[in-house]
N, C-alpha and C positions, 0 to 999 in steps of 0.2 A: 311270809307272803307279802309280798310289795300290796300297796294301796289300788291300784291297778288293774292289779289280777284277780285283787280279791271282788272290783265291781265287772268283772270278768264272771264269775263264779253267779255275784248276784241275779245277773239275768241270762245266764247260760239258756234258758229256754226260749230265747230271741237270737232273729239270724244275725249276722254279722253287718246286715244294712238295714236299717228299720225306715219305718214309715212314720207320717207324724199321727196318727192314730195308734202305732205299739208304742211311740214315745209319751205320749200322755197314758198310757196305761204303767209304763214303766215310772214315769216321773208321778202319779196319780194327780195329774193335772188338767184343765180343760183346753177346748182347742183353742180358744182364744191365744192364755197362757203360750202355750207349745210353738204355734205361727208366729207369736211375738220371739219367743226363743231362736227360732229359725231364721229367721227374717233378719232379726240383728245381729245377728252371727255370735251371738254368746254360746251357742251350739252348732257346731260346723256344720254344712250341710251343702250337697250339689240340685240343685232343680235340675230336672230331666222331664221336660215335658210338661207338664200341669202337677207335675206329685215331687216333693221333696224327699232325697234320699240321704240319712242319716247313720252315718257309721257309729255300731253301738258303743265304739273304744269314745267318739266327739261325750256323748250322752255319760260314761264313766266318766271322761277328765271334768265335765261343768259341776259334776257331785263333787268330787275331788276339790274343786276349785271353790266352790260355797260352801261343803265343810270347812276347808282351812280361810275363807273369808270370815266365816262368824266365831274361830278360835281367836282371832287377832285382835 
């Protein structure tokens, strides 16, 4: 199973676009944290309106991506 699918699996109980309040519960992080995440685009996201909308594939690749940062 690809690295991918497997954080596919991990949060299979969250929709396919989250909010930054399921992504601090997903990341077990504060809001602070998560807006700064969003906002600098280390985690993809589209603003629509006053709430940012996060695809949960953006929130898998940045794990993806800080695992294999802290292997190197």
């Amino acid at each position: 199973m690809k690295g991918k699918d497997k954080g596919i699996i991990l949060f299979e109980k969250y929709p396919d676009i989250v909010g930054v309040q399921q992504l601090m519960e997903m990341l077990q992080i504060g809001q602070v944290l998560a807006y700064k995440l969003v906002k600098s685009g280390e985690i993809q996201s589209r603003k629509i309106g006053r709430e940012y909308k996060i695809p949960k594939q953006s929130v898998v690749e940045y794990i993806l991506k800080e695992t294999e940062d802290k292997k190197d």
